[in-house]
TORKERO-635577 format. One line per 3 residues: number of its first residue (from 1); their letters; for each residue y, x, z negated of N, C-alpha, C. Coordinates in Angstrom, 2 decimals, m for minus. Each point is the difference from the previous one (the first is absolute). Example, Ala and Ser with C-alpha at 12.3 -4.5 7.8 and 13.67 -1.06 7.14 Angstrom:
<nodes>
1	as	m5.69 13.19 m7.80 1.19 m0.89 0.00 1.20 0.90 0.00; 1.05 m0.35 0.72 1.19 0.82 m0.06 1.09 m0.77 m0.73
</nodes>
This chain:
<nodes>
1	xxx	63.28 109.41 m86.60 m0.66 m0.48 m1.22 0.60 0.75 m1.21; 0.85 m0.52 m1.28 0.30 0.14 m0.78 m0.89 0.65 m0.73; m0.01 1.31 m0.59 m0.90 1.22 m0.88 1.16 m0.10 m1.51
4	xxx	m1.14 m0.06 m0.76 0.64 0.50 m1.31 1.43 1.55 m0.02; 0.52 m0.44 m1.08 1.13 1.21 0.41 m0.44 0.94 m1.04; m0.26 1.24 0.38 m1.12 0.53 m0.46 0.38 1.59 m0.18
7	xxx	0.25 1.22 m0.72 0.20 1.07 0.11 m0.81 0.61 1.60; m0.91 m0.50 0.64 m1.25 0.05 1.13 1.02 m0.34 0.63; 0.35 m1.28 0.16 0.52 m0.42 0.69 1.18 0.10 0.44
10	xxx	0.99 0.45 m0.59 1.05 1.04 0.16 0.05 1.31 0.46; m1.38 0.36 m0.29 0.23 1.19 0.61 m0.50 0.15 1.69; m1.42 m1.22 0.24 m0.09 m0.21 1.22 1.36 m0.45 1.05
13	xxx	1.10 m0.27 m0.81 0.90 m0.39 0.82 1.06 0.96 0.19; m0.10 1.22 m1.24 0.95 1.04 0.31 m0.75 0.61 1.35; m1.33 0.27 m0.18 m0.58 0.55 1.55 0.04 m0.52 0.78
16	xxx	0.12 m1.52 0.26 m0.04 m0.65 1.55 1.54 0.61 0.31; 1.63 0.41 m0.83 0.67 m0.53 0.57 0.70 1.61 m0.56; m0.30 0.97 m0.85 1.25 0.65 m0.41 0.56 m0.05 m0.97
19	xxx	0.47 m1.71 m0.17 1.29 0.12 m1.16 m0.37 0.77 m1.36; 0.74 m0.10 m0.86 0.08 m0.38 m1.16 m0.41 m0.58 m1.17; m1.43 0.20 m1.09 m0.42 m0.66 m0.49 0.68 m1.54 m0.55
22	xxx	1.02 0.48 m0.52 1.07 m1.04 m0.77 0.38 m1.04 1.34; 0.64 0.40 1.16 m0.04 m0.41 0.89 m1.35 m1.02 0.78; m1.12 0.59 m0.09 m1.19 m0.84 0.48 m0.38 m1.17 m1.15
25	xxx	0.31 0.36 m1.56 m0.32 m1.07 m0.60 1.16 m0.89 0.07; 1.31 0.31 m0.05 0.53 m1.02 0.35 m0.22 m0.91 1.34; m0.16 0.74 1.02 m0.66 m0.72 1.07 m0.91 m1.16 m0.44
28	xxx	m0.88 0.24 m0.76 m1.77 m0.44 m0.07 0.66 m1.45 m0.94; 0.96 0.42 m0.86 0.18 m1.13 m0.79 0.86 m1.18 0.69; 1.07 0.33 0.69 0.63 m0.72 1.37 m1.23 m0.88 0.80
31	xxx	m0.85 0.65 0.35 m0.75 m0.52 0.74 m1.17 m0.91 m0.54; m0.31 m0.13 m1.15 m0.87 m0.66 m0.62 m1.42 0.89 m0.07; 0.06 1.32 0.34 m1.23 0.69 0.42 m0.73 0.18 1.00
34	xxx	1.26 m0.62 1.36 m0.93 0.03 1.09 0.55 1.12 0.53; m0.79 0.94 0.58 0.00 1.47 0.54 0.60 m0.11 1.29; 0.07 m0.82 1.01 0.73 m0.04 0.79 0.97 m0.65 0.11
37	xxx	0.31 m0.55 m0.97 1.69 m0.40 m0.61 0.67 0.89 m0.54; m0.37 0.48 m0.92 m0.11 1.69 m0.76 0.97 0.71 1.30; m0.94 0.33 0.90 0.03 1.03 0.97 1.44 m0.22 0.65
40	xxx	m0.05 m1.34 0.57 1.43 m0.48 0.59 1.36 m0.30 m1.35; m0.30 0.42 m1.13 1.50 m0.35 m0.74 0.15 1.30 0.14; m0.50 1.18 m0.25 m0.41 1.60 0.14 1.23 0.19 1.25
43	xxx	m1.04 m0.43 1.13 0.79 m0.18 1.29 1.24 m0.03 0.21; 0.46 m1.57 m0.68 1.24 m0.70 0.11 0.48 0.82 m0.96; 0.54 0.49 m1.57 0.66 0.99 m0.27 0.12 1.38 0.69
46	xxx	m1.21 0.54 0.40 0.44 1.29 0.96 1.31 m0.13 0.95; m0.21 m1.22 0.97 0.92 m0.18 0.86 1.30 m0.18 m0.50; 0.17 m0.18 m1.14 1.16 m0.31 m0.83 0.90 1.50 0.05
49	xxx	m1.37 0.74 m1.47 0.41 1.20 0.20 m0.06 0.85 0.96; m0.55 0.09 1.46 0.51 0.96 0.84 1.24 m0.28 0.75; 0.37 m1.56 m0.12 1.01 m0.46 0.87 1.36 1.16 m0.67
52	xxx	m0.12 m0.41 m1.88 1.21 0.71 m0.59 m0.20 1.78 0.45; m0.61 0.27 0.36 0.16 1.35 0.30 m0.03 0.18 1.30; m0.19 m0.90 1.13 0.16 0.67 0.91 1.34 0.68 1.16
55	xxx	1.21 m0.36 m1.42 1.10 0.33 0.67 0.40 1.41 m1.04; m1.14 0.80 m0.10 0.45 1.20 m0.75 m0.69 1.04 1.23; 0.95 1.29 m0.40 m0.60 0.91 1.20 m1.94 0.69 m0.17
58	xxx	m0.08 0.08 1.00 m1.31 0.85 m0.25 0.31 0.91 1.20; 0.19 1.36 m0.36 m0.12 1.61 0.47 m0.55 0.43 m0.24; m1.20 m0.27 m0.87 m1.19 1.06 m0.06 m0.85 m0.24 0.63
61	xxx	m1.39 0.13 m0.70 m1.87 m0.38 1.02 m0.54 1.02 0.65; m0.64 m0.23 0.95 m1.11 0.96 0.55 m0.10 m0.37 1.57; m0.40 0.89 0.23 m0.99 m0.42 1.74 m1.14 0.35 0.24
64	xxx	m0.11 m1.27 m0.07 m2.25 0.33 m0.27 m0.13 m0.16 1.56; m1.56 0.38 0.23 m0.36 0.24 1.23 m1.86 m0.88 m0.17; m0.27 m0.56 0.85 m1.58 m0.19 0.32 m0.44 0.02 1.35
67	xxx	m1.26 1.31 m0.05 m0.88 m0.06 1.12 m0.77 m0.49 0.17; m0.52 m0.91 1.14 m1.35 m1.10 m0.23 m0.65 1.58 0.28; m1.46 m0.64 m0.13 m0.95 0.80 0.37 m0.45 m0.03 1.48
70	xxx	m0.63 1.33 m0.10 0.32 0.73 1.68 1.56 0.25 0.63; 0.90 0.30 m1.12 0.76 0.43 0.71 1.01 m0.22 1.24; m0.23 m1.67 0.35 0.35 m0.30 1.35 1.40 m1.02 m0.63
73	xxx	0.39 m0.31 m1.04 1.04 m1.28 m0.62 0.12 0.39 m1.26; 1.65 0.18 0.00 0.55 0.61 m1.39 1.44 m0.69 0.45; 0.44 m0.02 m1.37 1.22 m0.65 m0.56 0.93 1.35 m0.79
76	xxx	1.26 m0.01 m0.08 1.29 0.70 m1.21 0.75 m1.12 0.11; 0.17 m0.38 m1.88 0.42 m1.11 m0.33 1.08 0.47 m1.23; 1.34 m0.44 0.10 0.65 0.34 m1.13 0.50 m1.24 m0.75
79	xxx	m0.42 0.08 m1.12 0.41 m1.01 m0.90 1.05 0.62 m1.15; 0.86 m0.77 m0.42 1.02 0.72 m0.68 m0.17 m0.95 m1.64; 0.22 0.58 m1.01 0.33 m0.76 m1.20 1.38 0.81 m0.71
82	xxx	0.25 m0.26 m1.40 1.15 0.69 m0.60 m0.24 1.00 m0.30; m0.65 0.47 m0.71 m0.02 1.05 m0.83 m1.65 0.92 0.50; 0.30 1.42 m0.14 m1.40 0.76 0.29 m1.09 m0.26 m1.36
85	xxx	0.18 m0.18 m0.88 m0.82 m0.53 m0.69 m0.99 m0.95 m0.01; 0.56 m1.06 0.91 m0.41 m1.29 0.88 m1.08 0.33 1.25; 0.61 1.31 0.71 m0.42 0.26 1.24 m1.46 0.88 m0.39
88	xxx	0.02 0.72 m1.55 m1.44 0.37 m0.17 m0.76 m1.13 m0.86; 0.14 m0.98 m0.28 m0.71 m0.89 m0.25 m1.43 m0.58 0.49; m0.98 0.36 m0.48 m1.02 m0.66 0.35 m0.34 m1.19 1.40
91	xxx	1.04 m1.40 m0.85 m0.16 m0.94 0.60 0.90 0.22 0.87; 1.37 0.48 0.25 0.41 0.34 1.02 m0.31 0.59 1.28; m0.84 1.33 m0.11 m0.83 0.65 0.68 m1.23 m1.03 0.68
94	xxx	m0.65 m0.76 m0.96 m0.97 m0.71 0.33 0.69 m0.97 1.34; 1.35 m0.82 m0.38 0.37 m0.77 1.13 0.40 0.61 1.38; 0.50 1.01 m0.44 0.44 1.14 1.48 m1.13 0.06 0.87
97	xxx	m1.19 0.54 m0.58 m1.50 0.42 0.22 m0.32 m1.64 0.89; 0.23 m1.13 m0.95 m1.23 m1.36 0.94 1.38 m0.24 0.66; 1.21 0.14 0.28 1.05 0.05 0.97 m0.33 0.76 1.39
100	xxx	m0.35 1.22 m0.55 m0.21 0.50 1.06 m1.02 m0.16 1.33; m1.09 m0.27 m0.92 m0.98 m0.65 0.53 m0.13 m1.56 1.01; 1.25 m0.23 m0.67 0.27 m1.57 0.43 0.07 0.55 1.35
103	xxx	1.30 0.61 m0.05 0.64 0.17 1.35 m0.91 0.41 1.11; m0.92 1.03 m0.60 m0.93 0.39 1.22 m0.72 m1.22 0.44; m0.99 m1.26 m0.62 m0.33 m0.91 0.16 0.47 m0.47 0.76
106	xxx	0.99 m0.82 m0.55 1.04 m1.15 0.37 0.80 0.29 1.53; 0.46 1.45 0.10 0.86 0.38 0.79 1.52 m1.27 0.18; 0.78 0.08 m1.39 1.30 m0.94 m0.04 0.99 0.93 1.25
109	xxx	0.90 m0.62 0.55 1.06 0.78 0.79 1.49 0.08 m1.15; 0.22 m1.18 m1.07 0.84 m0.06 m0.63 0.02 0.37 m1.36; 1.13 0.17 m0.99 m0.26 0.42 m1.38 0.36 m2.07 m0.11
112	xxx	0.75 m0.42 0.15 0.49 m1.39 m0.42 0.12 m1.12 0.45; 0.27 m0.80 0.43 0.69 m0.91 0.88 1.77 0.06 0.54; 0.57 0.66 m1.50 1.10 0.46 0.68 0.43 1.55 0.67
115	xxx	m1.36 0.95 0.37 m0.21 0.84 0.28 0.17 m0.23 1.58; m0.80 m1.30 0.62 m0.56 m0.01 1.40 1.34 m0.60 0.56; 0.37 0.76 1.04 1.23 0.11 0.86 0.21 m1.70 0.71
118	xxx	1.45 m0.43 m0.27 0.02 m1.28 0.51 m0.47 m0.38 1.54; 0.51 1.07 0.43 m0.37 m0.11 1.62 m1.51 m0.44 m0.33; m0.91 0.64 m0.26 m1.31 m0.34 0.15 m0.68 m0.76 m0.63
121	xxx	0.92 m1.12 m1.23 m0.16 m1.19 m0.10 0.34 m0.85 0.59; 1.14 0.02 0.62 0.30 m0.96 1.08 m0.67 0.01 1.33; m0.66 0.99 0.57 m0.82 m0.03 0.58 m1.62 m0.70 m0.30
124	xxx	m0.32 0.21 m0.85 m1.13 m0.29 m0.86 0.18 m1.47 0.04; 1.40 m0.39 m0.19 m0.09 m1.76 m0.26 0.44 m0.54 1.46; 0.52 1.03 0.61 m0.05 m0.74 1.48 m1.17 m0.50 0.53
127	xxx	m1.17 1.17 0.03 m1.17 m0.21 0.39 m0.66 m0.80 m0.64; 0.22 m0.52 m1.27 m0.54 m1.19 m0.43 0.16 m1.09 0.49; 1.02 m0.19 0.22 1.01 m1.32 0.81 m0.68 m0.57 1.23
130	xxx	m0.07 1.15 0.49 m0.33 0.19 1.34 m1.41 m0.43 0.01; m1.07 m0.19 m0.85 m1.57 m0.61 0.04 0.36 m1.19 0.05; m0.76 m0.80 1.48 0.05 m1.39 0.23 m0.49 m1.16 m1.31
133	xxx	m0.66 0.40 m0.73 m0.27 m0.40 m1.18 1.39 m0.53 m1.18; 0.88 1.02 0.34 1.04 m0.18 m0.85 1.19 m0.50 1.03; 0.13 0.64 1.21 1.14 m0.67 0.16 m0.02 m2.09 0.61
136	xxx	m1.02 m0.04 m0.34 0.29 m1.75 m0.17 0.14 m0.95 m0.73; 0.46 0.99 m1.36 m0.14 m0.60 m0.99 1.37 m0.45 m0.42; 0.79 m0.78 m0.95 1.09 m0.27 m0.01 0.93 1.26 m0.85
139	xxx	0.97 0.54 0.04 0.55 1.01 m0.57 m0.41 0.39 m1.00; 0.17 m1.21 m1.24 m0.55 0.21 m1.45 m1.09 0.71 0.01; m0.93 m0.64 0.69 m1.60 0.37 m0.29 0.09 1.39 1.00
142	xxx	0.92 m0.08 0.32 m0.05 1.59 0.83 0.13 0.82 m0.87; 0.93 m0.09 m0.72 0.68 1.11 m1.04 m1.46 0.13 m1.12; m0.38 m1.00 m0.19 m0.74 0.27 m1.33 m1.15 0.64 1.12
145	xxx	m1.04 m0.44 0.68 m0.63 1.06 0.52 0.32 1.48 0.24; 1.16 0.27 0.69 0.73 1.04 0.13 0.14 1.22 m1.13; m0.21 m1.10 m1.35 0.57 0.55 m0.91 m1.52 0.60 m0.31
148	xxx	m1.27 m1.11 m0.30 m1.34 0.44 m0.11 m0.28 1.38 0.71; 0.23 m0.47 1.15 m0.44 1.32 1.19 0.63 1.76 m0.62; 1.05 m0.39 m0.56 0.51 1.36 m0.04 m0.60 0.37 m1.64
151	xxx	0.12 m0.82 m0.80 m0.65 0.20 m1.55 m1.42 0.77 0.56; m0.66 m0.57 0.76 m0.84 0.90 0.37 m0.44 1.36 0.77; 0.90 m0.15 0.97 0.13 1.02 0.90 m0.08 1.27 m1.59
154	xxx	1.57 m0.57 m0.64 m0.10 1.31 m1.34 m0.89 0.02 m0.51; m1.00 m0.25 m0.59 m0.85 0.05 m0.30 m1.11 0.86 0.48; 0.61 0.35 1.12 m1.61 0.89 1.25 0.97 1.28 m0.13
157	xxx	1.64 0.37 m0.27 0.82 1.28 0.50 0.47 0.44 m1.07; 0.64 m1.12 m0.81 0.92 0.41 m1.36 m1.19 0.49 m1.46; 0.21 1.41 m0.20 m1.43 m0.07 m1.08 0.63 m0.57 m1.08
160	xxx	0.88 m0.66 m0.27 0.62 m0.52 m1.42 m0.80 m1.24 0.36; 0.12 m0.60 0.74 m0.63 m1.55 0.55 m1.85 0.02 0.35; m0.28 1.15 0.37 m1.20 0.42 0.09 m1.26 m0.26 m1.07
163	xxx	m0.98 m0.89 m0.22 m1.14 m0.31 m0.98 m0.57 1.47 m0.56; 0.35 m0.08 m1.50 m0.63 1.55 m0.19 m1.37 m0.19 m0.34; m1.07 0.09 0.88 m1.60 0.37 m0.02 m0.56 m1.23 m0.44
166	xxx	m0.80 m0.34 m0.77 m0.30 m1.50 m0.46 0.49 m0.82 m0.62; 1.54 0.72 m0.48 m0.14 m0.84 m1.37 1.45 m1.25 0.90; m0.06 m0.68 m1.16 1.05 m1.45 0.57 1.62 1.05 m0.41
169	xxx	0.48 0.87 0.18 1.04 0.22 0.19 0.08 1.42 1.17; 1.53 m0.24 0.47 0.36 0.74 0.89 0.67 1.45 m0.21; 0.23 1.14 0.51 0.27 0.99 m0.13 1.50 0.05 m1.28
172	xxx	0.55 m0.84 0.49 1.59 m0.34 m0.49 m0.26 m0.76 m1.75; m1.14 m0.67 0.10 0.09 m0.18 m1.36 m0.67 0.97 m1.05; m1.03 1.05 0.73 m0.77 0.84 m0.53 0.98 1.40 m0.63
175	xxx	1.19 m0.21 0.82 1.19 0.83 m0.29 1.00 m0.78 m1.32; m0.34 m1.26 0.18 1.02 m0.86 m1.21 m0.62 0.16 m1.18; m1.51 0.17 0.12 m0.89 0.06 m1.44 m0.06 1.54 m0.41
178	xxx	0.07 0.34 0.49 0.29 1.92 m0.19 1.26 0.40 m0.10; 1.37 m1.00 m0.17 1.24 0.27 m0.60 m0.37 m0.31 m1.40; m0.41 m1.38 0.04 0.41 m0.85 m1.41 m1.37 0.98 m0.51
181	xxx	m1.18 0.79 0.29 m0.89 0.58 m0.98 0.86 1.43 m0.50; 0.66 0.78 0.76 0.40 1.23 0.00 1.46 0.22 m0.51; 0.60 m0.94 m0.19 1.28 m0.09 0.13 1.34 0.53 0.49
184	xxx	m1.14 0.44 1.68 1.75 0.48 0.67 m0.23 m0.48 1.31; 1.03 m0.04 0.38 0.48 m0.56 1.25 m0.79 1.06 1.10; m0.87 m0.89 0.97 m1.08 0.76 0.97 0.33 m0.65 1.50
187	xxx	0.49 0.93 0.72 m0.40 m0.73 1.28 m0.61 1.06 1.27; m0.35 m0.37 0.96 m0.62 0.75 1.16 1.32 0.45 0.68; 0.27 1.56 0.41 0.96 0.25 0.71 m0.24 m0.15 1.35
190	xxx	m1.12 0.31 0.47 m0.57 0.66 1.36 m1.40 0.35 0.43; m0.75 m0.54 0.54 m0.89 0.77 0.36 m0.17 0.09 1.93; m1.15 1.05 0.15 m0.13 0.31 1.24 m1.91 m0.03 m0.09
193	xxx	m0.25 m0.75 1.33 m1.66 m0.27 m0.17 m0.14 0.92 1.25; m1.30 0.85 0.10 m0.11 1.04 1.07 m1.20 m0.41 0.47; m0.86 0.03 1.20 m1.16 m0.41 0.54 m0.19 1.06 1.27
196	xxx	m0.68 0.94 m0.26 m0.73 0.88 0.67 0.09 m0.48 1.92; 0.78 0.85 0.33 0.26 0.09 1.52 1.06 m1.62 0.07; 0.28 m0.50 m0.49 1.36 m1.16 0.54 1.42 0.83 0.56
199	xx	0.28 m0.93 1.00 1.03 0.24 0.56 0.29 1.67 0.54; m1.44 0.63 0.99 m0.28 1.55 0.14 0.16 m0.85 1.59
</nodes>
């Protein structure tokens, strides 16, 4: 629903999203005033601008750590950006912090999709194949199931592909909106998820 474009209303949209005042009203005016049009031009420029940076180095960042409570499931997570200036940043810190947390949750095995070892995609799509469900289907419709099956599979391993908590985006874009807010190039190097007595 289209809202007046409104000093209010600009600023409710710098808080849903981060940007940029100048940035959110241009949004608001693009959109005719609708807040979730707003939200997605926001969106769609971020992706713009993190795409142009994501072929610059990042050697700096931090390695945040989270313990659930009681002590039994903890995460060390290193995320890297450019510059240490970046790495004491508020909102930087803040994403490391619900990163970290992810991981304990979620328990991802991968940083990416091009992280997870081919062998064990091709395995992964063998065993797809292999469900009587799919293999009677004609090739085409094989492949595109095939293709479903594994979009999802990432989705349960890869935390870039992974749903971050309620909201309608995934770990990987929560990282695209925290380039284009911060302006440096951010990605996950590594993490390791620990669970009290595994593999003893």
């Amino acid at each position: 629903m289209p809202e007046p474009i409104t000093p209010e209303t600009v600023k409710k949209l710098r808080e849903m999203t981060g940007a940029g005042i100048m940035d959110c009203k241009r949004a608001l005016v693009e959109s005719g005033g609708d807040m979730d049009a707003a939200v997605a031009v926001l969106r769609a420029s971020g992706q713009v601008s993190a795409a142009k940076k994501a072929d610059r180095d990042a050697r700096d960042g931090v390695i945040g750590s989270y313990i659930h409570a009681g002590s039994r499931l903890g995460a060390l997570i290193e995320i890297n950006c450019e510059t240490d200036f970046v790495a004491r940043n508020e909102d930087f810190q803040r994403l490391v912090r619900n990163l970290a947390t992810h991981v304990v949750g979620m328990n991802p095995q991968y940083v990416t999709i091009e992280s997870v070892p081919a062998e064990i995609v091709e395995a992964r799509r063998a065993e797809f194949r292999a469900d009587p469900k799919v293999a009677g289907k004609p090739a085409e419709i094989q492949d595109k199931i095939l293709d479903g099956q594994l979009q999802k599979w990432y989705q349960d391993v890869v935390l870039y592909e992974q749903p971050f908590r309620d909201t309608d985006q995934n770990v990987g874009q929560l990282i695209t909106d925290a380039i284009a807010r911060i302006g440096e190039n951010i990605r996950v190097r590594r993490f390791t998820r620990y669970a009290l007595g595994e593999e003893l």
